[in-house]
BAFI-3210 file (N, C-alpha, C; in Angstrom, 3 decimals, decimal comma, padded with zeros to 6 digits):
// residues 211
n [1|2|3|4|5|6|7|8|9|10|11|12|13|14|15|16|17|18|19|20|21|22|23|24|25|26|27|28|29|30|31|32|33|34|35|36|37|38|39|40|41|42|43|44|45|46|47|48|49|50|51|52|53|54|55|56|57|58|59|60|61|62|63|64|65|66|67|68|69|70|71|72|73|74|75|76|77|78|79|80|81|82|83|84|85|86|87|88|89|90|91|92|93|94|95|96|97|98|99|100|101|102|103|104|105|106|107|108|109|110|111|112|113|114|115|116|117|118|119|120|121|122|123|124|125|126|127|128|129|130|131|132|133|134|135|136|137|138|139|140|141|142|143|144|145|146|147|148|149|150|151|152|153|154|155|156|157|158|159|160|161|162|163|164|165|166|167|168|169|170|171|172|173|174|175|176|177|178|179|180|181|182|183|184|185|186|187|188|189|190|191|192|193|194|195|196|197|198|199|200|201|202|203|204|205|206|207|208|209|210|211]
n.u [000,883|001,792|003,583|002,774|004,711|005,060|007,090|008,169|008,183|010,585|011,927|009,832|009,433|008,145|010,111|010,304|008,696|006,350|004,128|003,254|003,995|006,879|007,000|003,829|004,222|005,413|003,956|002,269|003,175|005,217|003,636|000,963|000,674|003,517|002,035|-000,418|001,122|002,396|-000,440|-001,044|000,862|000,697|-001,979|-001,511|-000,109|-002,350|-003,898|-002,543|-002,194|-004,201|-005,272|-006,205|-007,657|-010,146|-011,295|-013,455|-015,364|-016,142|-018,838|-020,911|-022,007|-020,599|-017,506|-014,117|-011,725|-013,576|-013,532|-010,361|-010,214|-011,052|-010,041|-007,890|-007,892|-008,482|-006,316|-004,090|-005,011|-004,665|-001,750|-000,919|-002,455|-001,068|001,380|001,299|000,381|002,757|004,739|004,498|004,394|006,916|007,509|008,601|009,209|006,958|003,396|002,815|002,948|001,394|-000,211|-001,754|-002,810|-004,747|-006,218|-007,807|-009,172|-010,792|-011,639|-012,079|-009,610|-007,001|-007,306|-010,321|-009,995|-008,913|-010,540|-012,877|-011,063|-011,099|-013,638|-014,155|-011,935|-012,896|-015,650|-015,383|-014,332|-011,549|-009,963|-009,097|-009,410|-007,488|-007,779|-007,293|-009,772|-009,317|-011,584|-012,751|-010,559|-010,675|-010,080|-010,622|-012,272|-012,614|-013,787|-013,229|-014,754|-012,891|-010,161|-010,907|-013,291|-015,965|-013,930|-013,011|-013,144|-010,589|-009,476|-006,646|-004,557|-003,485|-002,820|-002,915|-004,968|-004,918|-007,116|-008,047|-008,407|-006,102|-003,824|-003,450|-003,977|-001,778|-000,944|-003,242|-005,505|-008,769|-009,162|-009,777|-009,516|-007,618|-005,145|-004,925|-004,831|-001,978|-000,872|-001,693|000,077|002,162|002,978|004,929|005,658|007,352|007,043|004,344|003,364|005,508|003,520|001,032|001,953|002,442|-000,060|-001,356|-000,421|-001,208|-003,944|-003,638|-003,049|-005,028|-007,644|-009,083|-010,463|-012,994|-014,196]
n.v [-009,749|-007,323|-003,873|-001,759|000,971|004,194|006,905|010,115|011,499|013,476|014,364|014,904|017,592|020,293|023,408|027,305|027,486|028,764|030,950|029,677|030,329|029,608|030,144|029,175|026,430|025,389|025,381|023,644|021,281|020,228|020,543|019,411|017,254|015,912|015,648|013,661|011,221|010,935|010,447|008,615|006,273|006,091|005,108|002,601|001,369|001,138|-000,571|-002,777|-003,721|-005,716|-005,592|-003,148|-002,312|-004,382|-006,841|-008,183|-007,285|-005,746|-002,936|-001,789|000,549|001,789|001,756|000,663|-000,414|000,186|003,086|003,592|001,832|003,655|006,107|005,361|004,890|007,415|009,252|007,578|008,272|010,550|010,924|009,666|011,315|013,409|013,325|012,330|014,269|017,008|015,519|016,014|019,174|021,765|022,728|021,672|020,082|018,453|017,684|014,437|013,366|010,681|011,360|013,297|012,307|010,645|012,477|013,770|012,301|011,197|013,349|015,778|016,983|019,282|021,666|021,458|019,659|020,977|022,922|021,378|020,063|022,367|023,158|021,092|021,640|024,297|022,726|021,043|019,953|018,847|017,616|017,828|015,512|014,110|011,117|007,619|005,751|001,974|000,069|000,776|002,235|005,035|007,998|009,647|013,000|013,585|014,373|015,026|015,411|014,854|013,170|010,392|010,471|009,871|008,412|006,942|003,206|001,233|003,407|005,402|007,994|010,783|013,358|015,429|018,199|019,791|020,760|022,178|024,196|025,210|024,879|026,947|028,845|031,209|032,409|033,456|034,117|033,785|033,333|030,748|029,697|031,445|029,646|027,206|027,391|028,089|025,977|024,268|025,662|024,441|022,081|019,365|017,682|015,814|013,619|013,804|012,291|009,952|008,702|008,514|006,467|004,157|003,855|003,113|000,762|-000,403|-000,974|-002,361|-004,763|-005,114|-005,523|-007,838|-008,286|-008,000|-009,916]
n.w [006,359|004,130|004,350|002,547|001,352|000,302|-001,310|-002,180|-005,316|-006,048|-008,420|-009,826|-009,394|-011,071|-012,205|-012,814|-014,572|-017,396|-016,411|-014,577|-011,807|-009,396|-006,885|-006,569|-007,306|-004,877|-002,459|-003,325|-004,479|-002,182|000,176|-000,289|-002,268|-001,519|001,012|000,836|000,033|002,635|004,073|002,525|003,750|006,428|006,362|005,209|007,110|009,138|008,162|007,870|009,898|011,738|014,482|014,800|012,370|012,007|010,326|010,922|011,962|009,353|007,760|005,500|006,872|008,767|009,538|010,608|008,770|006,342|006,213|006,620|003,545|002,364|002,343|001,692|-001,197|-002,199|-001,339|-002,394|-005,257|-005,487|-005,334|-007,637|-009,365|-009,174|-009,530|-012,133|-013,685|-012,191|-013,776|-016,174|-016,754|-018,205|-020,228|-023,515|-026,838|-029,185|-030,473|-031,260|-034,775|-034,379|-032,305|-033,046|-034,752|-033,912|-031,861|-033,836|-034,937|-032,740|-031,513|-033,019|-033,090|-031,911|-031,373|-030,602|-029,123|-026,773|-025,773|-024,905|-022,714|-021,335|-021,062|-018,945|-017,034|-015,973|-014,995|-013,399|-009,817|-008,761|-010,524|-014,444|-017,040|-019,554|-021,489|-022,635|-023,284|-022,599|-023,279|-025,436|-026,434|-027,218|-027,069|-024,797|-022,746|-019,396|-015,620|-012,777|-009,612|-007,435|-006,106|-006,065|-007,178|-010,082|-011,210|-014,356|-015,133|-016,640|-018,022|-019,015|-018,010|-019,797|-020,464|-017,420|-015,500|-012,930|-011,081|-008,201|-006,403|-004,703|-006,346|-008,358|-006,891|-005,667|-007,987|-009,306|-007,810|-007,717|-010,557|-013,070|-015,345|-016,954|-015,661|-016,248|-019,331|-019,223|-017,536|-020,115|-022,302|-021,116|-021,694|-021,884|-024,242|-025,561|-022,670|-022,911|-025,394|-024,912|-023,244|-024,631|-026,523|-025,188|-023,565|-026,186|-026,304|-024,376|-025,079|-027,336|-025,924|-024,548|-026,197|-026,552|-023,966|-022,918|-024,433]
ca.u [000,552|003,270|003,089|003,106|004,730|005,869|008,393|008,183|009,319|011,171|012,851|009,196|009,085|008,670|010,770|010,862|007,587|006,425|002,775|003,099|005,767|007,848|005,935|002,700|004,458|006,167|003,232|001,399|004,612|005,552|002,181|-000,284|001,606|003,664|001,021|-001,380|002,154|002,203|-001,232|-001,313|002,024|000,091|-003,075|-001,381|000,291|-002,944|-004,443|-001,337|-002,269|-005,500|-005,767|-006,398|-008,818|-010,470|-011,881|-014,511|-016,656|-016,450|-019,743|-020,751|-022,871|-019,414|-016,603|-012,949|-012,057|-014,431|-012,856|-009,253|-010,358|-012,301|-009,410|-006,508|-008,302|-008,249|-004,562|-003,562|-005,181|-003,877|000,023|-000,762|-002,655|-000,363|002,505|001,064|000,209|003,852|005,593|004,359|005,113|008,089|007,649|009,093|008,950|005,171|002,696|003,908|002,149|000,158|-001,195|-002,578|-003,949|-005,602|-007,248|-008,061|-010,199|-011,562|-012,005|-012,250|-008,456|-006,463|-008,395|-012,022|-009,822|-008,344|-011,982|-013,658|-010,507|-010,646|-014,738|-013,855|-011,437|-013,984|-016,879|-015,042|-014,044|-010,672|-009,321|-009,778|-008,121|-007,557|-007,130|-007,703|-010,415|-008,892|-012,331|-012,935|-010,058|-010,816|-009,568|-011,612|-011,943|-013,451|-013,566|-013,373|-014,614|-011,957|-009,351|-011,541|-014,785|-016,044|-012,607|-013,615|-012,294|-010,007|-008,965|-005,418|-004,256|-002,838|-003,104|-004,033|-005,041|-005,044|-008,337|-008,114|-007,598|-004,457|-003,133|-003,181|-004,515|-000,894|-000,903|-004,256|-006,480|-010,080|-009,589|-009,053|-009,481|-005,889|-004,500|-005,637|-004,063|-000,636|-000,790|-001,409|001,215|004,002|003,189|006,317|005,018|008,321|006,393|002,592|003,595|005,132|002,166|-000,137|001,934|002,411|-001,857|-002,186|000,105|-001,766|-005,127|-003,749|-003,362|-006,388|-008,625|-009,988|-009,976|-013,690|-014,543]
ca.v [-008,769|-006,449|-002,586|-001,294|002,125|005,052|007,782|011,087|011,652|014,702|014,575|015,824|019,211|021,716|024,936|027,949|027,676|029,942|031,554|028,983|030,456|028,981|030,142|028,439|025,555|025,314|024,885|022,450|020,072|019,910|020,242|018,850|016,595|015,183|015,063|012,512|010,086|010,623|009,775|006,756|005,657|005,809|004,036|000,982|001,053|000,638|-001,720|-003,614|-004,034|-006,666|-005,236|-001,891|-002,443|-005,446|-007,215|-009,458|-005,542|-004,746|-003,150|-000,734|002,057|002,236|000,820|001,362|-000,710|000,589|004,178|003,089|001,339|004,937|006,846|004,495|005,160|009,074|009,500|007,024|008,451|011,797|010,991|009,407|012,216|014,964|012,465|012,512|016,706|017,587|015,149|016,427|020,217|021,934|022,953|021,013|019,296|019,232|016,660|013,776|012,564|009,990|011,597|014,457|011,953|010,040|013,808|014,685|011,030|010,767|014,381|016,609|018,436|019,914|022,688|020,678|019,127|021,881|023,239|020,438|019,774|023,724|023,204|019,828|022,164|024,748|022,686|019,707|020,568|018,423|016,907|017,460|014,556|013,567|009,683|006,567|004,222|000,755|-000,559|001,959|002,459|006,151|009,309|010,828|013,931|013,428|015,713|014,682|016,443|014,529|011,989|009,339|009,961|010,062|007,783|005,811|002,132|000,975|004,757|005,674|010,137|011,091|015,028|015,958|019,520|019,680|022,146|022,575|025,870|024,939|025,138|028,103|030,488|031,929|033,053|033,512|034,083|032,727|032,923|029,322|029,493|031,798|029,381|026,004|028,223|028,179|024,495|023,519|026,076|023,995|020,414|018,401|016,746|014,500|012,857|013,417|011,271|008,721|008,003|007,355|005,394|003,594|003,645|002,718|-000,324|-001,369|-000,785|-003,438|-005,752|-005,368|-005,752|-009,178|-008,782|-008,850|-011,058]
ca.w [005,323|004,082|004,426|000,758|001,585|-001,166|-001,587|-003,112|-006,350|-005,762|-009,497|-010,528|-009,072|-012,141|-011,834|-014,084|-016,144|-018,037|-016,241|-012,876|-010,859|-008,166|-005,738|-006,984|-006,881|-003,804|-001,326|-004,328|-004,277|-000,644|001,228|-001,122|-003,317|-000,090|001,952|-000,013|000,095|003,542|004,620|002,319|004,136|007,387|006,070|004,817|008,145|009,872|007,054|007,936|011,752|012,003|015,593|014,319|011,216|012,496|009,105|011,406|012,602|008,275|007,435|004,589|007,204|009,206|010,251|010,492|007,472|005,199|006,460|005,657|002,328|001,105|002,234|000,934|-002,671|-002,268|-000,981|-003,343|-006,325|-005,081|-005,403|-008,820|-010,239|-009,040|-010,072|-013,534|-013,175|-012,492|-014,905|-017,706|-017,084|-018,472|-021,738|-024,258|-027,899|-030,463|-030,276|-032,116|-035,526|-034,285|-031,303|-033,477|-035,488|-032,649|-031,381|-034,638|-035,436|-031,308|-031,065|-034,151|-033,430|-030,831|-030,865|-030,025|-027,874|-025,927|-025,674|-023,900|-021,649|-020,393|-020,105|-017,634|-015,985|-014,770|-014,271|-012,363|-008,708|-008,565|-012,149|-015,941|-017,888|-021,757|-021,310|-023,605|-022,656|-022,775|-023,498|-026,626|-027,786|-027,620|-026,371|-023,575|-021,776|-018,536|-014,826|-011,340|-008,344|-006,523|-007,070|-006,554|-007,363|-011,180|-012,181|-014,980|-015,065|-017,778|-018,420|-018,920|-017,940|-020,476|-020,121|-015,988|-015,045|-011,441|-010,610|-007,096|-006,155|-004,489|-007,920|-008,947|-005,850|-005,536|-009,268|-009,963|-006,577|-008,060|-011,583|-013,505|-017,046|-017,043|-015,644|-017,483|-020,657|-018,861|-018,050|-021,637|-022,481|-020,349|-021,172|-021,997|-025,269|-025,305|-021,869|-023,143|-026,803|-024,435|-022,562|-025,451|-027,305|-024,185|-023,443|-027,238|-026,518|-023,769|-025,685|-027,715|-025,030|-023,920|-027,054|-026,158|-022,627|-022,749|-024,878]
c.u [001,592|002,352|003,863|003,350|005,552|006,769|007,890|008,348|009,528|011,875|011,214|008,587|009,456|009,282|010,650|009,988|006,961|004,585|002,493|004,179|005,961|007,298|004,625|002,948|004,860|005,265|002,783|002,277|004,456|005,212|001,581|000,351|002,374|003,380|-000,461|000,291|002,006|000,976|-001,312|-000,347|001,093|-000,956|-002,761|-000,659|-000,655|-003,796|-003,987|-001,497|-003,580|-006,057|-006,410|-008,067|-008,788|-011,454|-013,329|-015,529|-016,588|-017,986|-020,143|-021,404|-021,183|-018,661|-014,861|-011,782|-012,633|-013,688|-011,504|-009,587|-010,938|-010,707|-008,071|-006,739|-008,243|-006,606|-004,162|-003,455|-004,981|-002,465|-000,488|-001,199|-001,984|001,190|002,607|001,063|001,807|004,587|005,345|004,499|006,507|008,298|008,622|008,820|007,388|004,792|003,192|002,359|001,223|-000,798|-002,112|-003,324|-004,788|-006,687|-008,045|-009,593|-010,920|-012,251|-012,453|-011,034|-008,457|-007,469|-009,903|-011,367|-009,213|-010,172|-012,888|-012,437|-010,505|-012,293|-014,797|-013,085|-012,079|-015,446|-016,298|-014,011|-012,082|-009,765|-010,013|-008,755|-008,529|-006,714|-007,550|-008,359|-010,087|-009,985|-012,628|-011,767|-009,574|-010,237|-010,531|-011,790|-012,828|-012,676|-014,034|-013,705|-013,763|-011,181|-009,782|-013,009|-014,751|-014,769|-013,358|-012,716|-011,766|-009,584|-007,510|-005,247|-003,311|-002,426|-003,881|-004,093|-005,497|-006,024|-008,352|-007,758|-006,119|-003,272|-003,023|-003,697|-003,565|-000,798|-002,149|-005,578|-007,657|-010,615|-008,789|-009,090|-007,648|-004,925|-004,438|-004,915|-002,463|-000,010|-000,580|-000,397|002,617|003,907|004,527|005,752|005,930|007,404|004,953|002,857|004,349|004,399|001,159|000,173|001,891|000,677|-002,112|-001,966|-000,649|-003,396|-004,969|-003,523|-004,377|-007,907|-009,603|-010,121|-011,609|-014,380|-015,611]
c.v [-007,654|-004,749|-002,250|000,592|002,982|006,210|008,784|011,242|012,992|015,363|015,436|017,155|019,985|023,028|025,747|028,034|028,745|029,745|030,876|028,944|029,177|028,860|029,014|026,800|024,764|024,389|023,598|021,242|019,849|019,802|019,355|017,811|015,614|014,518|014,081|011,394|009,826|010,021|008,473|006,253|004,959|005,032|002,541|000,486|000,377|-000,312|-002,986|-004,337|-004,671|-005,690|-003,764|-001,824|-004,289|-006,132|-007,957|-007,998|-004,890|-004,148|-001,696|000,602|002,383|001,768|001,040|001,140|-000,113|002,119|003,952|002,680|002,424|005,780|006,490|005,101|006,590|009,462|008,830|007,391|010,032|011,858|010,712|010,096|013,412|014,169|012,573|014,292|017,393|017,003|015,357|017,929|020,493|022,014|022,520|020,284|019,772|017,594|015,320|013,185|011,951|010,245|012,774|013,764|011,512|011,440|013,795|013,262|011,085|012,088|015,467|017,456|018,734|021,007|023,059|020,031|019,893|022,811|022,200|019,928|021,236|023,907|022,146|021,127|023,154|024,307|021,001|020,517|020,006|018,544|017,747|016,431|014,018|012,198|008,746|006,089|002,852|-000,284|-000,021|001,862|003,938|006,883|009,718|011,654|013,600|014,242|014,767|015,520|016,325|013,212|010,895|009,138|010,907|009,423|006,825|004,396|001,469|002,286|005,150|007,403|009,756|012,855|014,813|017,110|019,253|021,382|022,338|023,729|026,043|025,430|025,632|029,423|031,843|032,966|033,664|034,100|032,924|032,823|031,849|029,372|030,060|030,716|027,047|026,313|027,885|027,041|023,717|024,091|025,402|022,362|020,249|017,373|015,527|013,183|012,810|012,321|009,976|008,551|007,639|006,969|004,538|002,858|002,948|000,961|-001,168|-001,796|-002,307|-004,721|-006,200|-005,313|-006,824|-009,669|-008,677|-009,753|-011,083]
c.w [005,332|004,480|003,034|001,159|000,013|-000,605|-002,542|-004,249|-006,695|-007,230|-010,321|-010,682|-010,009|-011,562|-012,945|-015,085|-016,308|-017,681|-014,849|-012,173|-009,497|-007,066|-004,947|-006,787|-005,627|-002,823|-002,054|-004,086|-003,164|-000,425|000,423|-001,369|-002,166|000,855|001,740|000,511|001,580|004,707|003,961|003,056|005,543|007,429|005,646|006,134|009,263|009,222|007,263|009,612|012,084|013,189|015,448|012,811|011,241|011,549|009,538|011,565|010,816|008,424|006,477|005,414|008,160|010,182|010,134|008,986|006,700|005,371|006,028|004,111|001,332|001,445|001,557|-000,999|-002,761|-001,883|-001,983|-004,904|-006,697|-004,851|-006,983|-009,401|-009,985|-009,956|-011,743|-013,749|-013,627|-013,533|-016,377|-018,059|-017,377|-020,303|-023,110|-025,732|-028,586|-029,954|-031,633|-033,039|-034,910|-033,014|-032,136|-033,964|-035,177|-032,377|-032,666|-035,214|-034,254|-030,965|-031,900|-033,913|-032,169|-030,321|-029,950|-028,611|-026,723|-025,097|-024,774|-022,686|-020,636|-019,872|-018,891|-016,996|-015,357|-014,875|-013,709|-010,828|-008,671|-009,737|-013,450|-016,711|-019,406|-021,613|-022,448|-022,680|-023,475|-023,302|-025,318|-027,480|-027,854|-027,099|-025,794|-022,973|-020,487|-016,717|-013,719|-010,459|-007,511|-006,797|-007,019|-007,060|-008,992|-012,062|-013,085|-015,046|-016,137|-018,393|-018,097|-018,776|-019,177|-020,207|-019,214|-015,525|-013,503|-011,120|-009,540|-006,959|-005,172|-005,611|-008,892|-008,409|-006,055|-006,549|-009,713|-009,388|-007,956|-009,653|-012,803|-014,881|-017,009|-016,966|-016,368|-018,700|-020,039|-018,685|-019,276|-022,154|-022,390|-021,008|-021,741|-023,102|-025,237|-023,891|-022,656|-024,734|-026,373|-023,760|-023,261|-025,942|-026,664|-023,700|-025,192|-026,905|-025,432|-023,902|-026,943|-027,514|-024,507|-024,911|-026,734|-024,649|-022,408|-023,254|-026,244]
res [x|x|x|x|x|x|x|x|x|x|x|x|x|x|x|x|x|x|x|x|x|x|x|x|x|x|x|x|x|x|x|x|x|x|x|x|x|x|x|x|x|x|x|x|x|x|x|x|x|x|x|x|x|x|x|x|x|x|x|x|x|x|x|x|x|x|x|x|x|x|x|x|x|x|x|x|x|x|x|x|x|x|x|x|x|x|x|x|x|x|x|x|x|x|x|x|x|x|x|x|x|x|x|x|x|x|x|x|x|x|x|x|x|x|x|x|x|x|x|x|x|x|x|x|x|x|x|x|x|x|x|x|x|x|x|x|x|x|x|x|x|x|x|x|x|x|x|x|x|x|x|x|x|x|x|x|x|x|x|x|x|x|x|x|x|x|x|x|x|x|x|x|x|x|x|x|x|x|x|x|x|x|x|x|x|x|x|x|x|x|x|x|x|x|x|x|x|x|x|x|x|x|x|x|x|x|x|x|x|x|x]
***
């Protein structure tokens, strides 16, 4: 069994935005952001070692397995939602035609939709995200307390607000709405208009996938 290990991606550290300084970022990137890569590195390491997570002692009240396999899904889904997070700051470009028109049919408008992604961001502990469901079709807003729990399945990020207070203590101490406003401020529409044409395209791969 191989060891499936990852790598930083250091090219997505925002600099320079406008309401989430440098600062703010710094520890978020390096510690946080880093340190999810690095414990999954270590978990597939011992995933990878039979003698270590011994598949014959599985059992769902507790076992070392089942411990690797809950934490593999939280580290894991904690590089990919910070991964998504930073690559889309950096203020850039407008929402492109057909994503407005998508909000504006799934959601009633940027506006409705800026409104239910800033109530997910203070009443979800972790996440707020504006994704397509692959089953639907649709545009969704939906809120995590943590990167793995409350993920829906067949759901693409499109727009991820990272709620932890990690992510925005420096700037903000304990108040989040401010900074939710500053986020949507920075996105990088050039990246958020490829990702749903990208989610539409695989929405139409997956039309008849159940049947």
């Amino acid at each position: 069994m191989g060891v499936h290990k990852l790598t930083p991606r250091d090219h997505l550290k925002p600099q320079n935005l406008d309401g989430i300084s440098n600062e703010q970022i710094e520890p978020h990137f390096e510690a946080h952001y880093k340190g999810y890569v690095t414990k999954y590195n270590e978990i597939q390491e011992k995933l990878a070692d039979q003698s270590f997570s011994d598949r014959g002692k599985a059992n769902q009240n507790y076992s070392e397995y089942r411990e690797l396999k809950v934490e593999e899904t939280f580290n894991y889904m904690g590089i990919v939602l910070h991964e998504l997070y930073f690559g889309h700051l950096g203020a850039k470009g407008e929402p492109s035609e057909a994503f407005k028109k998508k909000v504006e049919e799934d959601l009633g408008g940027w506006d409705t939709c800026t409104n239910e992604l800033k109530a997910a961001a203070v009443a979800f502990r972790g996440w707020a995200v504006l994704g397509l469901d692959l089953f639907s079709g649709r545009l969704v807003v939906n809120g995590l307390d943590a990167h793995n729990v409350y993920n829906l399945h067949g759901f693409i990020p499109i727009i991820v607000v990272d709620t932890y207070e990690h992510a925005y203590y420096v700037d903000y101490k304990n108040k989040r709405p401010p900074y939710v406003d500053a986020v949507l401020k920075n996105l990088n529409w050039d990246v958020v208009n490829a990702r749903f044409e990208k989610a539409m395209k695989a929405y139409e791969a997956m039309k008849d996938y159940i049947g």
